[in-house]
N, C-alpha and C positions, 0 to 999 in steps of 0.2 A: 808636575808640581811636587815640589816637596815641601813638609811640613819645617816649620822652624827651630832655632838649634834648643833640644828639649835639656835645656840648664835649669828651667822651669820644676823647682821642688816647692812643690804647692801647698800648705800645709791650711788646711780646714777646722777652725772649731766648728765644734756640734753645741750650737745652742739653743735647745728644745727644739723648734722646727725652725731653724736658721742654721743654714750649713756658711758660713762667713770666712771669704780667702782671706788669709791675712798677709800672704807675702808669694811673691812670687820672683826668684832670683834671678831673673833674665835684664839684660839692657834694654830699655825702652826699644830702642829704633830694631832689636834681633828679637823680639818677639812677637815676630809676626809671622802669618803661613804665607810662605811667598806664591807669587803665581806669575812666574817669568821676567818679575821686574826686579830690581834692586834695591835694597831698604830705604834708598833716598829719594826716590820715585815713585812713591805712591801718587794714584790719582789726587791730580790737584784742584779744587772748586772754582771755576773759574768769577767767579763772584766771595771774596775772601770771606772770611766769617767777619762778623759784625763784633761789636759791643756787644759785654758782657750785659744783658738787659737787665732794666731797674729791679728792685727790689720794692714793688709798689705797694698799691690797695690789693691789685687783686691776686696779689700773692699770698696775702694773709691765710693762717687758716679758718675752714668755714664752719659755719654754723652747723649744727643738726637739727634747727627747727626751718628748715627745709618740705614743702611739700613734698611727699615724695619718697623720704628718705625709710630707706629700710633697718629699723632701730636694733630688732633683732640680728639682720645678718651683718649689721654695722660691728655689734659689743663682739661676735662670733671672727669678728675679723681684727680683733685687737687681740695680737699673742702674750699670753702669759711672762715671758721670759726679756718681754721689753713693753713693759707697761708705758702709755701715755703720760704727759706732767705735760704742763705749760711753757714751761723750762728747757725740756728737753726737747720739744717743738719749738722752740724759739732756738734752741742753738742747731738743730737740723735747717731750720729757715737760714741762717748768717750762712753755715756753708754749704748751700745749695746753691748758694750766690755768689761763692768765692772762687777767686782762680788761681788761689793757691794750692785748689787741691789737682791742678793742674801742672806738668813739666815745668810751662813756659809760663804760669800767672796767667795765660788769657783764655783759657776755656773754663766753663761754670759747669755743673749739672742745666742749671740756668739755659746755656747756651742753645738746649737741644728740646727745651721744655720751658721756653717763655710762656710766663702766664699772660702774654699779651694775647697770646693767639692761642690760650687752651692749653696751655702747658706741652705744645708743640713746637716748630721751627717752621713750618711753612715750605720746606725740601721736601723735592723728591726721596732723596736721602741724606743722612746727619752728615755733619760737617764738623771736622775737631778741630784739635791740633793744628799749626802748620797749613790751614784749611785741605786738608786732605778729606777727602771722601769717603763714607760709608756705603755700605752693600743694601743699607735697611733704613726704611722710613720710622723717622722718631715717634713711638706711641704717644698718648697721652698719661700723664700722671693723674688726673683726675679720677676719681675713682676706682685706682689700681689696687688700694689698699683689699676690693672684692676679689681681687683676680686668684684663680687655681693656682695660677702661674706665672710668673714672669718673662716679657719678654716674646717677642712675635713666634719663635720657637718654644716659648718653656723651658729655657733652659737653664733658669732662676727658681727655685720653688717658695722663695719672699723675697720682702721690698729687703730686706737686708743683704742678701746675696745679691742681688741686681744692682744694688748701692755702687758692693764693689769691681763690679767689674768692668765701667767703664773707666774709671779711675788708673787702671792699670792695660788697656788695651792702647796700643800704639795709633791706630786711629782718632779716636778720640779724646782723653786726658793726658796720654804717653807717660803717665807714672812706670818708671821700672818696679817700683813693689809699691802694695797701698803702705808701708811703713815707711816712704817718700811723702809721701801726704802727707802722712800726721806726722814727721818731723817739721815739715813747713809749717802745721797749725799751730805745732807746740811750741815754734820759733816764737810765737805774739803770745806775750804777757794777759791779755784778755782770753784771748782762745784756753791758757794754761789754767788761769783760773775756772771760767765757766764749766768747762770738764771735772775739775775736781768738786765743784758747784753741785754740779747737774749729775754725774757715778761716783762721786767719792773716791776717784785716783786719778794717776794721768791720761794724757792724752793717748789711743791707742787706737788701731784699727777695728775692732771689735766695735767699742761705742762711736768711736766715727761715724761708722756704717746703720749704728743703731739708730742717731741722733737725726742722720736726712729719708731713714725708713721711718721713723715716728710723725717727724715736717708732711712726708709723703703723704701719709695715712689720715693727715687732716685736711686733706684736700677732696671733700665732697661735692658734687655738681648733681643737685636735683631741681625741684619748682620750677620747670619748665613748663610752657602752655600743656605740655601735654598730660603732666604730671597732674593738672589744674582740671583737666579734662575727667581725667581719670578718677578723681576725687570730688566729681559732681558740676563740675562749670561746664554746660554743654556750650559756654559760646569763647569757653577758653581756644578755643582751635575753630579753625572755619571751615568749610565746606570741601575744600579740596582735600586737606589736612585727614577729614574724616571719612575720606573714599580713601585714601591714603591707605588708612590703620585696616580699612574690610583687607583692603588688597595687602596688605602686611601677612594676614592669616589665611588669607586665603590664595588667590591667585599668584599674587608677587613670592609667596614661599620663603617670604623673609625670618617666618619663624622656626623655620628649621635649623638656624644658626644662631638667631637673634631671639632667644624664646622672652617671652613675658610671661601671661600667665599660666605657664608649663611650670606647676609647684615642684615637682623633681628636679627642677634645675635650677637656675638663679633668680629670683625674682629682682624686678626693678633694674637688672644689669643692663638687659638686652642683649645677653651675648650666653651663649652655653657653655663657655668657658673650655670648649675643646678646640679640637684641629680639623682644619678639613683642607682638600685638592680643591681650590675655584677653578684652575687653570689658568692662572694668571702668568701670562706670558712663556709657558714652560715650553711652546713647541721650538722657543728661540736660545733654550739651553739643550745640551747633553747629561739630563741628567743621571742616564745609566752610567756614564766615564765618570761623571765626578761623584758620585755614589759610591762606584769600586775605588774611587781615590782617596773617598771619605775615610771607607772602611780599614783601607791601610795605612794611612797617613794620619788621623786620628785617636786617638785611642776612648773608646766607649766610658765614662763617664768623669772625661779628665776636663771639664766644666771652661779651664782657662784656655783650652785647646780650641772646645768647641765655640765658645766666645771668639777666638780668632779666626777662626774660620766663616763664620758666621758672619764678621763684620770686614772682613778684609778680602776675602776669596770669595772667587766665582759659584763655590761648595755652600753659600749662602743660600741661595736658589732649593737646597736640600729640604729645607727648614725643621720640620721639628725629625724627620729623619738622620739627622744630624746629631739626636739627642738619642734616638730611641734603636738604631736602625732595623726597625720594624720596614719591610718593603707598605705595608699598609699609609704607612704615614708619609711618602715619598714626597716631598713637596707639600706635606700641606703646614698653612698655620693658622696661628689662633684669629677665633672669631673676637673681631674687636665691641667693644660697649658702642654703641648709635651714639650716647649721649653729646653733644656739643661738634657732633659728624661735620655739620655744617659750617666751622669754622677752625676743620682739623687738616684741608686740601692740602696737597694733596694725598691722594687714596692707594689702601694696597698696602703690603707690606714692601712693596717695591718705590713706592707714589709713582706707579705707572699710568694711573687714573685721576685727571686732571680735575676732572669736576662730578658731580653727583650722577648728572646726568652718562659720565662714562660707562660709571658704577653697576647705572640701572643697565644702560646699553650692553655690559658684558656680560649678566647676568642672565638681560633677555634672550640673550639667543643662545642659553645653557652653552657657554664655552668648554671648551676642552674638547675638542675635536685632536687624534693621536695623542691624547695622553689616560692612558691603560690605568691611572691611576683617579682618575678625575674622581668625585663623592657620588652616591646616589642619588644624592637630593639635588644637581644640579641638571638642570635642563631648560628645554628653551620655552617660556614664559606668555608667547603669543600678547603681550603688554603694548596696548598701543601710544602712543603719543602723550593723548589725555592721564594713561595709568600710570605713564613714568614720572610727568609734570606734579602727578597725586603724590607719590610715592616720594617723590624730592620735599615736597612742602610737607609731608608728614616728619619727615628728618627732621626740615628745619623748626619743627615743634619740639622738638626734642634742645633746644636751647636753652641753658640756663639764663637768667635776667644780666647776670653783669657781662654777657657777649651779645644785647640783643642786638644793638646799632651794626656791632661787628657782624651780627649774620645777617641781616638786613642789605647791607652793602655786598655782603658776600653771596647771596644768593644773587641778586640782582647783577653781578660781575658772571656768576657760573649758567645764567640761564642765558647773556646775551653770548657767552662764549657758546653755547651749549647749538647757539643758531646758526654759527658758521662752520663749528669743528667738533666734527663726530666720531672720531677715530674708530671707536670701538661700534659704531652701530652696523647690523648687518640682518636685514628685516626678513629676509629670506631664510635663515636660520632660526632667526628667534619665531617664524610662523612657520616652521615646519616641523616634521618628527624628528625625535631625538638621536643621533647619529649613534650606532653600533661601534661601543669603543672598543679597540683592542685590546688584547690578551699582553699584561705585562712581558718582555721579552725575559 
């Protein structure tokens, strides 16, 4: 493998805690890491990318009188250096939606984070440009504005740096610099205005990036049954639901990633906002060669590199190792929010994990078997049948009201799949002791 031709002169403002690319001087199609193919041969989707998805109801932004909603770590997650306005959320809404901030007109932010399905895509993994294929399953936007980090590696520290970089990765937007963008916005007479509107100058990659990290950050998902539960309705959730939450804390060990009320870490997230090894498919990578390939072929905190790599190459698989090269972190990535889990399929930063029940299945039987790197906390679960069944219908309490129909159909689709196809299940593991991992080589 070699790394791609580095014309790439990156230049970053520092805005309070937003480090924001503004250009990067490479030709779309040669800014990528190759990995034996040729620039015009990227994996292609064999199902083309769709329409650009509406701009509907449930895109708007949401309320805060949310059961649920966490007020203080809400105001703590609004930065000083790009304040909220109405205004300014309404023009990160328009281009969030636009596919002019794309190469070719047809790919959105949108694209990869319809709010039809949770601000998801419904892939395995994203689909850009050209429909060419991503390495990494599309997060949710929905309460990212909480996150440590961005990005299933971290390797965004805000929504404004994550803004730009799909905008300029050859996979997905194929901008050769985000100042391709904002020439195309500044091209429309309404876009020229709203900008000078909404920051009092023109249009520029700075506030671009500002305007759909503001839209982002007003996207909250709480008042779910469970939230309801939590808040006093003991018949907001039902009986499986609430063997579910025991088994959450206790046997299931789901709060060892997914904490709630652990006050040291995030409350209301469901997620501790770090990294871990699940062993999610690693015994089918090399990941010691592409590690030593990382190491050479990357260079440690050149953000547009590792972006490329991350989404284009095999070196993806690395994950936040990519970012840190810490052997500790070898493979692992972040623990995602539960919130709206149930209608975010498929699962994994791979969506190697087709339904909930996978989920619970790779879990139960503490996977990672030869990987020297696997977390402490994973092992095998002894969860029978009935626990997992708990453990799914506790998730899907975890729904906000405007996806309930959508997770209703969507559970009901993953429990009859769940009856014939069980990839991951292996009951002989998940009921015995925990395998003696290897010594990293």
């Amino acid at each position: 493998m070699q790394l791609a031709r580095q014309a790439c002169a990156t230049l970053v403002v520092a805005a309070g805690s937003s480090a924001i690319i503004l250009a990067c001087g490479q030709r779309g199609d040669e800014s990528h890491v190759k990995s034996g193919v040729a620039a015009d041969s990227f994996q292609v989707s064999p199902q083309p990318l769709g329409p650009i998805p509406p701009d509907d109801s449930l895109a708007r932004p949401k309320s805060l009188h949310q059961i649920g909603v966490p007020i203080a770590l809400t105001s703590a997650a609004m930065p000083r250096d790009n304040p909220q306005t109405p205004e300014k959320i309404a023009l990160g809404e328009t281009l969030f939606f636009d596919g002019r901030l794309s190469a070719n007109g047809t790919v959105a932010c949108a694209s990869c984070h319809d709010p039809r399905l949770a601000f998801t895509d419904g892939r395995p993994t994203s689909v850009g440009i050209g429909s060419r294929v991503g390495q990494r399953n599309s997060p949710t936007v929905l309460n990212a504005l909480y996150n440590k980090f961005q990005f299933w590696d971290g390797r965004a520290p805000t929504l404004e740096a994550q803004a730009a970089l799909p905008i300029v990765n050859p996979v997905e937007m194929g901008q050769p610099t985000l100042d391709s963008a904002v020439a195309h916005v500044a091209a429309v007479p309404e876009y020229r205005e709203r900008f000078r509107r909404v920051f009092g100058r023109p249009a520029n990659g700075v506030d671009l990036v500002r305007a759909i990290a503001s839209y982002e950050r007003s996207q909250l998902s709480f008042d779910s049954p469970l939230d309801h539960f939590f808040a006093g309705d003991s018949n907001a959730i039902d009986a499986s639901a609430k063997r579910g939450w025991k088994l959450f804390n206790t046997q299931g060990r789901c709060n060892k990633c997914h904490a709630f009320f652990d006050t040291t870490s995030r409350p209301s997230t469901f997620t501790d906002d770090t990294f871990h090894n699940i062993g999610v498919l690693i015994v089918r990578h090399r990941v010691v060669e592409l590690a030593r390939q990382a190491e050479q072929l990357v260079k440690r905190g050149d953000t547009v590199a590792i972006d490329q790599a991350a989404i284009l190459s095999p070196m993806s698989v690395l994950g936040r190792f990519l970012v840190t090269r810490k052997e500790s972190d070898m493979a692992s990535f972040k623990s995602p929010d539960l919130r709206n889990v149930m209608v975010t399929a498929p699962y994994f930063h791979d969506g190697s994990a087709a339904t909930l029940w996978d989920v619970m299945d790779h879990y139960n039987k503490g996977d990672g078997v030869h990987n020297p790197w696997l977390d402490v906390d994973i092992q095998p679960l002894a969860l029978h049948e009935r626990d997992i069944d708990d453990l799914v219908n506790l998730m899907a309490a975890l729904t906000n009201p405007s996806y309930r129909d959508l997770a209703a159909r969507e559970l009901a689709r993953q429990r009859q799949l769940s009856r014939t196809s069980r990839p991951q299940r292996d009951s002989a593991r998940a009921f015995g002791p925990k395998p003696v991992q290897p010594k990293p080589p």
